[in-house]
C-alpha positions as CSV (number, residue, x, y, z in Angstrom):
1,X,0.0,0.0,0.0
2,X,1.1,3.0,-1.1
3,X,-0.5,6.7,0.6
4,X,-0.7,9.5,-1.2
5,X,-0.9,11.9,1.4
6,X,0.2,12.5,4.7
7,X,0.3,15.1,7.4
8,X,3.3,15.5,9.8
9,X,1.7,17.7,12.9
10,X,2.8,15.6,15.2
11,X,-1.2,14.4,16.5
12,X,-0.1,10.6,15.9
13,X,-1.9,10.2,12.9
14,X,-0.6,10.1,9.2
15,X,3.0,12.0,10.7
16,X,5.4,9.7,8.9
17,X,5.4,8.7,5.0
18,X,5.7,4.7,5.1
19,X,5.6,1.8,2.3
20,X,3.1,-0.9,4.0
21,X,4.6,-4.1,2.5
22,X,3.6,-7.6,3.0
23,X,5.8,-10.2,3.0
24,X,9.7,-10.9,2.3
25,X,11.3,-8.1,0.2
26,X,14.9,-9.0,-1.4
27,X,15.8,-5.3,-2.1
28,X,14.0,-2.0,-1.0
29,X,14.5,1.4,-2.0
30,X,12.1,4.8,-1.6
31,X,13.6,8.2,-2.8
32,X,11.4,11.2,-2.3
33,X,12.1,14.6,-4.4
34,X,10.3,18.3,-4.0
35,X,9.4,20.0,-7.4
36,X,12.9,21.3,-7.8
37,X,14.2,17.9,-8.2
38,X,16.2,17.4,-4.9
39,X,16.7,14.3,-3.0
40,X,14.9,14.8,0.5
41,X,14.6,11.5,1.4
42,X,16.3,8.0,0.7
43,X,16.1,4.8,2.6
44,X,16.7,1.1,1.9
45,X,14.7,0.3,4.8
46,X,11.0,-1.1,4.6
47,X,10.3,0.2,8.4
48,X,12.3,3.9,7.8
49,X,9.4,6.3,6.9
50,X,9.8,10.3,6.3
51,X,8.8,13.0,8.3
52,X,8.7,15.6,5.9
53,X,12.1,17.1,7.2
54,X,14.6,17.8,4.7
55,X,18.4,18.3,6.6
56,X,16.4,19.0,9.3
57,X,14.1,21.6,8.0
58,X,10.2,21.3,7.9
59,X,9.1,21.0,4.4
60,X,6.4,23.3,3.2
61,X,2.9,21.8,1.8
62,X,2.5,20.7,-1.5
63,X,3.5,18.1,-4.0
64,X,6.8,15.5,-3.6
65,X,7.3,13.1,-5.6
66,X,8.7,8.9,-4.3
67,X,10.4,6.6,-6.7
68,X,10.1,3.2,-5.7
69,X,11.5,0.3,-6.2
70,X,11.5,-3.7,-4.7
71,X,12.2,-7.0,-5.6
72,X,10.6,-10.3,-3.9
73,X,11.2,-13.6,-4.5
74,X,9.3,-13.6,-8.1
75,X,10.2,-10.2,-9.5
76,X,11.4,-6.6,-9.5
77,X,9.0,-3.7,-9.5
78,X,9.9,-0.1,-10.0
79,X,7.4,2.8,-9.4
80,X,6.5,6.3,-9.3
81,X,3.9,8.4,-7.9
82,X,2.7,11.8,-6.2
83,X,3.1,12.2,-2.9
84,X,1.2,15.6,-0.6
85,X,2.6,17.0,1.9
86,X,-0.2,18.7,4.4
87,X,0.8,21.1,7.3
């Protein structure tokens, strides 16, 4: 499952930006840009999720894009999507 939204205000709900993957995953990797293109977030952990902090600086609201990509025990899949960012 993959969101496309979340809201990092620090109520407990929706705060962190996080793959929900079932079962075994061979390879892992989520990049997140902002609409100029830079890298704000990259993890090769399943259970890492993003706070929508960039070198430790709140991110404004609006639009990021994630590249993802995994590989299970049957194949590699690569995708991209829109991600919002609500304050």
């Amino acid at each position: 499952y993959i969101p496309n939204a979340f809201s990092p205000n620090g109520d407990g709900i929706n705060d962190c930006f996080k793959i929900k993957q079932q079962g075994r995953l061979k390879y892992f990797e989520l990049t997140i840009f902002n609409r100029m293109g830079n890298r704000v977030f990259f993890t090769n952990d399943v259970n890492d999720c993003w706070d929508g902090t960039y070198n430790g600086q709140l991110q404004n609201s609006g639009n990021f894009v994630y590249y993802l990509k995994i590989t299970n025990e049957c194949r590699e899949n690569v995708t991209s999507g829109n991600l919002l960012l609500i304050r």
